[in-house]
C-alpha positions in Angstrom: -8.6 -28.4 10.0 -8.8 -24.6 9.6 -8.0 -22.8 5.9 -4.1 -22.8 6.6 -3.5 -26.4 7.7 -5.8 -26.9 4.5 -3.8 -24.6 2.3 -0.2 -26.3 3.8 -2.0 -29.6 2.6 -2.4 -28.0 -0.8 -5.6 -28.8 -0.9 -6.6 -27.1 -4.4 -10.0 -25.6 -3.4 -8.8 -23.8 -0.4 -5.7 -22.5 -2.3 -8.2 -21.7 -5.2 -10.4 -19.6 -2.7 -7.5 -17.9 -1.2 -6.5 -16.6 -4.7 -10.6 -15.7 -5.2 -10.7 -14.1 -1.7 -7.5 -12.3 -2.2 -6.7 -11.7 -6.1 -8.7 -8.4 -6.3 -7.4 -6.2 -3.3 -3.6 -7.6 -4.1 -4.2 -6.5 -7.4 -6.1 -3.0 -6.3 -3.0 -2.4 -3.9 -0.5 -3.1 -6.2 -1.6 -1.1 -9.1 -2.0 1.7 -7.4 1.8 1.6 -7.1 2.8 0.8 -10.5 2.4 2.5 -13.9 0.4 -0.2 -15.8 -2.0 -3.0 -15.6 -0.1 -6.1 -17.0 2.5 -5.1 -14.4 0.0 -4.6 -11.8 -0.8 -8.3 -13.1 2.1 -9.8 -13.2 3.8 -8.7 -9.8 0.1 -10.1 -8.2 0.8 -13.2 -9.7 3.9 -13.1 -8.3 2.2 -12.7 -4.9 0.6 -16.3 -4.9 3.9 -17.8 -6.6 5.7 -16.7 -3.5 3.0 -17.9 -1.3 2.8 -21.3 -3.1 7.1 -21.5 -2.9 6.7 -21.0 1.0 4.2 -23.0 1.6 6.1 -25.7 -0.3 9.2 -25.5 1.5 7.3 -25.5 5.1 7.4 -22.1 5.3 4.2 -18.9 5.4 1.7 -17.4 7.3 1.4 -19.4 10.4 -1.6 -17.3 11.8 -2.6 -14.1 10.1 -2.6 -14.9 5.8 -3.6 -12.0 4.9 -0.7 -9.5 6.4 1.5 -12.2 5.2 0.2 -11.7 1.8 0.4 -8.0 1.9 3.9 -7.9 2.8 4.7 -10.3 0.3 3.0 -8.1 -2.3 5.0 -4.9 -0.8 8.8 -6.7 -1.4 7.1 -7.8 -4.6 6.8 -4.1 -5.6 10.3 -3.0 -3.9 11.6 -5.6 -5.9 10.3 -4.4 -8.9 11.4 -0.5 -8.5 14.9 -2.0 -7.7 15.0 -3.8 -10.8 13.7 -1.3 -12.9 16.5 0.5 -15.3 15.7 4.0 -16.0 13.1 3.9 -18.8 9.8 5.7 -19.0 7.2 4.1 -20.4 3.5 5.4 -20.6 1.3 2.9 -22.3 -2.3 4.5 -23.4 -4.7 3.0 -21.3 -7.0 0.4 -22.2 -10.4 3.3 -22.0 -8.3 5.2 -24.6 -7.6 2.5 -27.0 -11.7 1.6 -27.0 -12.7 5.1 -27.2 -15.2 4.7 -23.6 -13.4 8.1 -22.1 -13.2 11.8 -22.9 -8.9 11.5 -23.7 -9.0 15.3 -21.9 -10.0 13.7 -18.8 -8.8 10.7 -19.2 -5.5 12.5 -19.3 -5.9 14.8 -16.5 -6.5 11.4 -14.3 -3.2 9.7 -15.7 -0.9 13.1 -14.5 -3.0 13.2 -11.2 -2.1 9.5 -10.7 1.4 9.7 -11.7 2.4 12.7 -9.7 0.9 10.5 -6.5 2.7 7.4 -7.5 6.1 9.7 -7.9 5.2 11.4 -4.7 4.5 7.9 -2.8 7.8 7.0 -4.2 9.9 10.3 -2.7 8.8 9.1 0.9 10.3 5.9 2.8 9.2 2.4 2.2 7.5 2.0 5.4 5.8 5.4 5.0 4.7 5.0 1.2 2.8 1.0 2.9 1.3 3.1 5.6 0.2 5.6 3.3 -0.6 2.8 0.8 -2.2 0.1 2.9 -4.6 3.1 4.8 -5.3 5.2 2.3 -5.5 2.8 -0.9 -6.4 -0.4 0.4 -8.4 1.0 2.8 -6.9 -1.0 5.8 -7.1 0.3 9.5 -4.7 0.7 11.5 -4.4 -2.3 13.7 -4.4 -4.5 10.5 -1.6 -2.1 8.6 0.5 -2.4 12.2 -0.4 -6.3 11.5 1.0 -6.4 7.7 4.8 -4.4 8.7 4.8 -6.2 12.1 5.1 -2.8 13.9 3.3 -1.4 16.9 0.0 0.7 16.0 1.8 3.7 17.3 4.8 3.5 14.8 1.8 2.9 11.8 -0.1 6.1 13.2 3.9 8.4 13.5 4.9 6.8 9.7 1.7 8.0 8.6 1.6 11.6 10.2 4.9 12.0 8.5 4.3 10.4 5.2 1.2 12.5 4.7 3.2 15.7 5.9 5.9 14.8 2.9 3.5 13.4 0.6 1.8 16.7 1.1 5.4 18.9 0.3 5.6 17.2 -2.9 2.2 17.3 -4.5 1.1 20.8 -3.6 3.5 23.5 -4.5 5.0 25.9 -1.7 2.6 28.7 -2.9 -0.2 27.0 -1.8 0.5 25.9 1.4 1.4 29.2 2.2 -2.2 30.3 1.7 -3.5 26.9 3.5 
């Protein structure tokens, strides 16, 4: 019986070492797209709910769990932004709070990060998981074509043109002029 038919059965040890194998790079990929950790935490744990819900009512990854999860953690983020009201929020991160970083830098990091999460959020949804799942997650591209169900030459166009807008929104005109 291989790890799915296991994790169908719910057999606790193989769902426990999905969530081990897993966890991390879920987590990784979805903070990266969010503006704090107990969100980033949260909408991860919302991951494995959705996995356990399908596998409960006979549904989930028949073959390939891990593009399955992926995609589960990218509606889990869309879902998020779409319920989001307008607020702005910047919590102080944890570093700050313990005094283990130089504020200055750890500062310069936080704008740097937000101005790519705004950016990643100008471009399409299927650009911004190209970009994402490539560049963040460190995925190639057969297994990014694998997570959005699309042909590897769709991945390789939605990333050409993320990159190109991402690009247009993080580095102003008068630099690109003299690129």
């Amino acid at each position: 019986m291989g790890r799915l038919e296991r994790a169908k059965a719910f057999d606790r040890q193989t769902l426990a070492n999905i969530y081990d194998d897993f966890y991390p790079s879920l987590y990784r990929y979805i903070s990266r797209q969010v503006s704090d950790m107990e969100t980033a935490q949260d909408l991860t744990a919302d991951v494995f709910q959705r996995f356990l819900q399908a596998l409960d009512r006979k549904q989930g990854p028949d073959e390939d769990l891990q593009a399955w999860l992926y995609r589960a953690a990218h509606n889990v983020v869309v879902d998020h932004y779409r319920r989001q009201v307008h607020r702005r929020q910047l919590p102080l991160p944890e570093q700050l709070l313990d005094g283990q970083v130089d504020p200055a830098r750890s500062a310069e990091i936080n704008i740097s990060a937000e101005k790519v999460r705004e950016g990643l959020l100008c471009l399409t949804p299927d650009q911004r998981q190209v970009i994402t799942l490539k560049f963040l997650a460190g995925f190639s591209n057969k297994e990014v074509a694998a997570v959005m169900n699309k042909p590897i030459g769709a991945v390789k166009s939605l990333q050409h043109r993320g990159l190109a807008a991402l690009q247009r929104q993080l580095i102003p005109e008068k630099e690109q002029a003299l690129a």
